[in-house]
C-alpha positions in Angstrom: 0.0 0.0 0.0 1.4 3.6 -1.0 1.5 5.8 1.6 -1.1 7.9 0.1 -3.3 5.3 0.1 -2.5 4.4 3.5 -3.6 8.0 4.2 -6.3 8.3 2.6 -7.6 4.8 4.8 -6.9 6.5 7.8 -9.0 9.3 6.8 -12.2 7.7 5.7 -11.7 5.6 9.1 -14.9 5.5 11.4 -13.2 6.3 14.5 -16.2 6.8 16.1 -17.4 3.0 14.8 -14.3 1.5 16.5 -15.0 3.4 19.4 -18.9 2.6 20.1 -17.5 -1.1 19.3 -15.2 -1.1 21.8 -17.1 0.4 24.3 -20.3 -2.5 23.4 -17.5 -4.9 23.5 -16.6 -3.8 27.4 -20.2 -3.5 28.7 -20.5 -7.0 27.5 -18.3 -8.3 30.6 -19.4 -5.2 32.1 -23.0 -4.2 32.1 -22.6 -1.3 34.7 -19.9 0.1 33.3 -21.4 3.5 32.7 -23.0 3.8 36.3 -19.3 4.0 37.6 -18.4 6.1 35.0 -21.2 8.7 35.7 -20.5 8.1 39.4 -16.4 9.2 38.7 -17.3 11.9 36.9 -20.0 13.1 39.7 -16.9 12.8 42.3 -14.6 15.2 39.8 -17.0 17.8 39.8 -17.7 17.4 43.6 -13.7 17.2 44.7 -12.4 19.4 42.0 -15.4 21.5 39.7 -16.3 21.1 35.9 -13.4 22.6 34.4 -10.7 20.0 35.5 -7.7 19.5 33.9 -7.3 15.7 33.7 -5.0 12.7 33.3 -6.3 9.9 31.8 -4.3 6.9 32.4 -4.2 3.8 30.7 -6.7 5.9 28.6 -7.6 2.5 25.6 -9.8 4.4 22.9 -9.8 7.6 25.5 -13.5 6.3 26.9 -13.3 8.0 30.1 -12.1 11.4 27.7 -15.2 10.5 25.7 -17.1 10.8 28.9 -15.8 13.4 30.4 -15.7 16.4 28.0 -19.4 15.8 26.8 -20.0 16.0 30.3 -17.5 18.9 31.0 -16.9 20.8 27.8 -14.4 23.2 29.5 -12.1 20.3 30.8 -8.8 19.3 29.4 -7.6 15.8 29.0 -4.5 14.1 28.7 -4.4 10.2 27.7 -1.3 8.1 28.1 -1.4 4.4 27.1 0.7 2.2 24.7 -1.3 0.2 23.1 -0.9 1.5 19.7 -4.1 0.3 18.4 -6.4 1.7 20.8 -4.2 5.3 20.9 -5.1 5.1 17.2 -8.4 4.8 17.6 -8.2 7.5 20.3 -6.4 9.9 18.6 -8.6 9.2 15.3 -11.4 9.9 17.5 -10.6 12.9 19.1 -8.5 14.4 16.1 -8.3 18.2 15.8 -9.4 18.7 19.4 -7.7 21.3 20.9 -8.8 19.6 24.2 -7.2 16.5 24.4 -3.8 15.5 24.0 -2.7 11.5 23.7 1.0 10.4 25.1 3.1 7.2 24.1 4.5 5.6 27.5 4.8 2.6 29.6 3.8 2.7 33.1 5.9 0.1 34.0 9.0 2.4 32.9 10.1 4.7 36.4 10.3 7.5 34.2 7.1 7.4 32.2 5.8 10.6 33.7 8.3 13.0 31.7 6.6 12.4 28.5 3.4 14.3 30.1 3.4 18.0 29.3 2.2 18.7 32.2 4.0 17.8 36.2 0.3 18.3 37.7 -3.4 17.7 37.3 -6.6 18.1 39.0 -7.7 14.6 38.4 -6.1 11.4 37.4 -8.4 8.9 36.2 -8.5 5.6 35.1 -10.9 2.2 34.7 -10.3 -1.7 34.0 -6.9 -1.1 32.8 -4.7 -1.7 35.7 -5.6 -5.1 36.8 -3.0 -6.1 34.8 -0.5 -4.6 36.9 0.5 -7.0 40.1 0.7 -5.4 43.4 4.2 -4.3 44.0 4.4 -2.0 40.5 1.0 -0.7 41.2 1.8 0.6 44.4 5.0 1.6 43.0 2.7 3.6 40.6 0.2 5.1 42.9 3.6 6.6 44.9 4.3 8.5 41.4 0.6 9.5 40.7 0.8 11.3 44.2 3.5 13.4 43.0 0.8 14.2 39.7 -2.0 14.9 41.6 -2.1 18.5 42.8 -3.4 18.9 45.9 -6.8 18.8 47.0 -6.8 17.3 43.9 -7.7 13.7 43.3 -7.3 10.1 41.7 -10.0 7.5 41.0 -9.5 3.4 39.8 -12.6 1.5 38.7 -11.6 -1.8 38.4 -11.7 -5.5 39.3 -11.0 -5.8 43.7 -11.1 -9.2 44.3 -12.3 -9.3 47.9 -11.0 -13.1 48.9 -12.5 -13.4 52.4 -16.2 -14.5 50.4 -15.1 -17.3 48.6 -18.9 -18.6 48.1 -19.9 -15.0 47.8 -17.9 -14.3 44.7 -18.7 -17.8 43.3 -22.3 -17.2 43.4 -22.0 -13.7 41.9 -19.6 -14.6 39.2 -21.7 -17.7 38.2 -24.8 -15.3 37.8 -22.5 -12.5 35.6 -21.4 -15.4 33.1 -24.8 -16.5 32.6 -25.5 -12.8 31.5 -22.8 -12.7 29.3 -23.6 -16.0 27.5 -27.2 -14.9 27.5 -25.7 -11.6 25.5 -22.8 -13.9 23.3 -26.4 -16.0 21.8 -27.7 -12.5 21.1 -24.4 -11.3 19.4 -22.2 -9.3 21.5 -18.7 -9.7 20.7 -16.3 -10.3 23.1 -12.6 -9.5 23.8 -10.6 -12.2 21.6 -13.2 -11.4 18.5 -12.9 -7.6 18.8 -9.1 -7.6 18.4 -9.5 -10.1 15.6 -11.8 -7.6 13.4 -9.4 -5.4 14.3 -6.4 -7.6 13.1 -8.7 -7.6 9.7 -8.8 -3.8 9.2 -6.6 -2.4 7.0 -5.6 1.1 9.2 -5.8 -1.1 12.5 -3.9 -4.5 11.3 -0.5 -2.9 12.0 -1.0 -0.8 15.3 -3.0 -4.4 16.3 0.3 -6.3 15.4 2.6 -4.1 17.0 0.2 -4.2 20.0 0.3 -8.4 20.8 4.0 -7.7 20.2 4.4 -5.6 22.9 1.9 -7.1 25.5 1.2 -10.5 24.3 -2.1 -12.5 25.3 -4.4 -11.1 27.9 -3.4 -11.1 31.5 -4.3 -9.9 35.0 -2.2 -9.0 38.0 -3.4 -10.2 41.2 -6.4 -7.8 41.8 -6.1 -6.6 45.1 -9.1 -5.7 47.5 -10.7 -2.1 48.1 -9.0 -1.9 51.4 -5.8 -2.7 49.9 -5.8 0.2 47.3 -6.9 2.3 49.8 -4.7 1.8 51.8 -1.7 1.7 49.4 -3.2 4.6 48.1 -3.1 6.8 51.7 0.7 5.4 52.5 1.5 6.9 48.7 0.6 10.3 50.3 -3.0 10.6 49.7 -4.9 12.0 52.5 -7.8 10.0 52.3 -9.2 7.0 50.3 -12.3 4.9 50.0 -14.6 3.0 47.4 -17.1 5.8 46.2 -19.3 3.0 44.2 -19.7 -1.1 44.5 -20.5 -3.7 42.1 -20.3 -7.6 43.8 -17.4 -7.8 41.7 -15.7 -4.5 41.1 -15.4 -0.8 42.8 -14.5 2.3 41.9 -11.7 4.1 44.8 -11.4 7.5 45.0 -7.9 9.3 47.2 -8.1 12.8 47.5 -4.6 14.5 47.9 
């Protein structure tokens, strides 16, 4: 393919397509995933008003962006990720902008945070993305988002917290999420393993999707750690307070205010 071509598949891209797939393909494990959404995006404008200027790590397609500027159309964002085929997809999304600005790094390198152009933020947000992360670097990264958030200023996770004292509890629960999602598979939802293979098919996103298994490989979680242990990781990191703002049986959304 020329690169003129290659440009001019870029540009007839439906960005938006890609990312309303995406976003079907999440809701499909997750059903409530806009409940903690709205609920994060209630607790910026309580802890820090409707003009924040925002970090959105791990940012995927820039969902939580998405969210937050329809919400907030005076807010500035700044997604960091490195999966190139999602940033794609995010920056195709969001392109021209003036808003939102998308950043290349790993978080799992100590000096990630010097690619930002900014060294403070109202808000640093993020959801279901570091789960992958096993305890040690994620509290190794919570001490360096402490030194981003500005204070008063404040940081929110949704994701999976495993809470391991309920064995029986979180069989049950996860038993009755599976049968909703197989109930929604019959129907036609696509799920994680399909999504990335369309986009393995696509002619802008077949690269960015290559380059992306190369760098991360299959699918993987960390250990998942319970809302008292982010919380309290989170308030040793130099937060001054930390809780769970919303529940699910399975997941939570934390919230440390600086």
């Amino acid at each position: 393919m020329t690169e003129t071509a290659a440009n001019t598949d870029h540009a007839n891209t439906d960005w938006r397509a890609w990312q309303d797939s995406w976003d079907r393909q999440q809701e499909w494990y997750m059903p409530d995933r806009e409940e903690r959404f709205r609920v994060m995006l209630d607790m910026v404008e309580a802890c820090v008003g409707r003009a924040p200027r925002v970090l959105d790590l791990a940012c995927g397609t820039g969902s939580i962006t998405d969210r937050l500027l329809t919400r907030f159309p005076e807010a500035t964002s700044v997604g960091v990720d490195l999966d190139p085929a999602l940033l794609a997809i995010a920056r195709g999304t969001f392109d021209g902008d003036e808003r939102v600005t998308f950043v290349t790094a790993d978080l799992k390198d100590p000096r990630w945070t010097e690619a930002l152009p900014h060294d403070s933020y109202d808000a640093v947000l993020t959801a279901t993305a570091l789960h992958w992360l096993h305890s040690a670097p994620l509290a190794t990264l919570y001490g360096q988002l402490a030194g981003l958030v500005r204070d008063g200023g404040v940081f929110m996770n949704a994701d999976h917290m495993t809470d391991r004292t309920t064995p029986r509890i979180n069989a049950a629960e996860r038993a009755l999420r599976h049968t909703g999602m197989d109930s929604a598979k019959a129907g036609g939802a696509v799920d994680w393993a399909e999504w990335w293979a369309l986009a393995a098919q696509d002619p802008v996103l077949a690269g960015p999707t290559a380059r992306r298994f190369e760098i991360y490989g299959e699918h993987a979680d960390g250990d998942t750690p319970s809302v008292a242990w982010h919380a309290e990781t989170l308030r040793g990191a130099g937060f001054g307070e930390a809780r769970a703002v919303w529940r699910s049986p399975s997941d939570a959304l934390v919230l440390a205010l600086k």
